[in-house]
N, C-alpha and C positions, 0 to 999 in steps of 0.2 A: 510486742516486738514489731508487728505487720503497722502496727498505727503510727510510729516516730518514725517508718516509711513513706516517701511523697507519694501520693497515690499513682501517680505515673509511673513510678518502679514497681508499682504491689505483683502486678501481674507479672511482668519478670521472675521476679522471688519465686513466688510460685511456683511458675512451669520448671524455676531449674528446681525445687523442690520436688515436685510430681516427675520430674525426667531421672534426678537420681534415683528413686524410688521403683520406678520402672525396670532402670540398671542391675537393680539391685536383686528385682526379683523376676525381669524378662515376661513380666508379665502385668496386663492392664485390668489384670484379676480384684479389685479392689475396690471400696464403696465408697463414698462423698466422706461418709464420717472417717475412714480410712484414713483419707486423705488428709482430711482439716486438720485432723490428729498427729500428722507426718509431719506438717507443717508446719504447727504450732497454731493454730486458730480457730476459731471456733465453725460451726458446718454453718451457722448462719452468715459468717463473714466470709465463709466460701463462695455458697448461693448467691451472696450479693456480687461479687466480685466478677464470676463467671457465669453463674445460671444453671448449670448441669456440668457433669460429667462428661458428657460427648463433645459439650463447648470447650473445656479443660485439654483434652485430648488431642482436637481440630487445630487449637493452639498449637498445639508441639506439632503436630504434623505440617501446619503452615510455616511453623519455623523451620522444620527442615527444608522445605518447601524451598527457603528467604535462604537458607547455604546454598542449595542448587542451585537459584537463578544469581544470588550477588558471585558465586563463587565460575557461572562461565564467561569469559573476558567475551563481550560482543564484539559482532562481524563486522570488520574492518575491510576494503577494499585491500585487494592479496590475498585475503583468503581463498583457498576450496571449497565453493559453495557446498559441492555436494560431501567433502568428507566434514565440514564443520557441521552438517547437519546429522553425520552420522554420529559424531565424537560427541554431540550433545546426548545423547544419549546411552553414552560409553561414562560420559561425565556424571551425569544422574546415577547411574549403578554401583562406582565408585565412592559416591556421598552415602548409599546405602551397606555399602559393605565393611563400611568406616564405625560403624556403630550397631549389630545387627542386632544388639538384646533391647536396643531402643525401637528402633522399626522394624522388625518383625513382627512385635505385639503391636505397636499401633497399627500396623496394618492389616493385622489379624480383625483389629476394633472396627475399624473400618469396611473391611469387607465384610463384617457381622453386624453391622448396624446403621442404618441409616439416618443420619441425622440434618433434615432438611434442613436447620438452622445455620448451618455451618457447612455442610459440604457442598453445597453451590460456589462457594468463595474460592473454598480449594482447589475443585475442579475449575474453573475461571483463569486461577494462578495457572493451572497447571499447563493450560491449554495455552494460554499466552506465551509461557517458556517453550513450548513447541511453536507458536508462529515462528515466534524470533527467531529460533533453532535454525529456519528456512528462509530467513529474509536473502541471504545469499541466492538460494532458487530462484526467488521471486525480482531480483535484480537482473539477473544472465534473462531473465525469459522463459524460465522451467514450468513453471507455475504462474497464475496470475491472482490478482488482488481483489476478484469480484468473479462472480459468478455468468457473466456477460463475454468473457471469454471460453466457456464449456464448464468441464464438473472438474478439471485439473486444476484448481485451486488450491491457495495457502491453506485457507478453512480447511477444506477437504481434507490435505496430506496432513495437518497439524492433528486433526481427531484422528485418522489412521493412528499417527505416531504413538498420540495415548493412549488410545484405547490399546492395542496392541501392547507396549510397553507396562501397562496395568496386568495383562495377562502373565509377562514374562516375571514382573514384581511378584506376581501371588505363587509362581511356582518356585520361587528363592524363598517365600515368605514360610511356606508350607516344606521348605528344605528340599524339596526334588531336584532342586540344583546348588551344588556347592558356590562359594564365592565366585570365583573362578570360572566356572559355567554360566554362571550368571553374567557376569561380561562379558563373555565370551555369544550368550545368546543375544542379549541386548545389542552389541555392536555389529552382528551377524544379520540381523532381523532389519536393522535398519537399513542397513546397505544393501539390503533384498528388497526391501521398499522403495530407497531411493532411488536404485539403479532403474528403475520401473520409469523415472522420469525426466533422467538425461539419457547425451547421450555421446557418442565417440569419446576424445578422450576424457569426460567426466567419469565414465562410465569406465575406463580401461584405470583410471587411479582408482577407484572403486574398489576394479580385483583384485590390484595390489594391495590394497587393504585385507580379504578376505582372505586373502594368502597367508596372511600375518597370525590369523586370529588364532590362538589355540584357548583351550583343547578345539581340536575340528570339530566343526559345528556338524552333530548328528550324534554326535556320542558324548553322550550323557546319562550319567547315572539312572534315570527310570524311562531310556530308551531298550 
């Protein structure tokens, strides 16, 4: 069947093969031969196709990846710099809670396994979706674009964001925060960051944001 396929669709197939699979059982508990099996083809036209297991995975995680960034509208002149930098990551949380028996376990994989073939690219993606996130700051004057202005850089704030934002992902991922919590932490965290780098009335639309935010941030299920 995979063969009367163009090869530039195969991989497609695939991954929504290996994602319903996932769906199905919430878990990335399963072997190459598993897999090829799932599929319908054989573990050597697996191997060819992707190479490992980790590579197969990285895939799906990159495409969620490709819904986050196609799916936030970039910043356009009128926007609130600093709440569209916050709402990118209110927006990220949303694409994860939209599917949680899919990314939960891959990110279970991920944070269980290293695989340097592939997760440099991911993390690369990731980290560009948070520049962009701030290009707003870095227009007003918040932040700057090289490091010739101090350590208040895009660079700078953008690894904050992720890094941080990987922390509040693994306590959704591990259930210590219900859906709900979980934006609720994300969009709380970032505005705790951001506000750190404007200032008068950026920083007063800010509160009114956090005003907004329930459940109040501080109460939480394994608080």
């Amino acid at each position: 069947m995979l063969r009367k396929i163009p090869r530039s669709e195969r991989k497609t197939v695939i991954l929504d093969a290996v994602e319903t699979l996932i769906l199905q059982r919430s878990s990335t508990e399963f072997t190459m031969h598993e897999l090829a099996s799932y599929v319908g083809i054989s573990p050597t036209t697996f191997y060819n196709v992707f190479g490992s297991k980790g590579a197969v995975l990285y895939a799906l995680l990159n495409r969620g990846l490709d819904e986050i960034i196609n799916g936030r509208t970039p910043f356009v002149k009128g926007d609130h710099p600093a709440i569209y930098a916050i709402e990118s990551m209110t927006h990220a949380a949303h694409i994860f809670i939209k599917r949680p028996n899919l990314f939960r376990p891959l990110y279970k994989f991920q944070l269980s396994e290293r695989d340097m073939a592939d997760r440099p690219t991911y993390l690369n993606r990731g980290f560009e979706y948070w520049r962009r996130s701030l290009q707003g700051l870095t227009i007003e004057g918040y932040i700057t674009q090289d490091n010739k202005g101090g350590w208040l850089t895009v660079d700078n704030l953008a690894l904050v964001l992720q890094t941080h934002s990987s922390g509040v992902i693994d306590l959704w991922v591990q259930e210590d925060l219900n859906d709900q919590e979980f934006i609720a932490r994300m969009t709380f965290d970032a505005a705790l960051i951001v506000s750190g780098v404007v200032t008068g009335d950026a920083r007063a639309e800010i509160a009114k944001l956090i005003e907004k935010i329930e459940p109040c941030p501080g109460r939480f299920t394994f608080v």
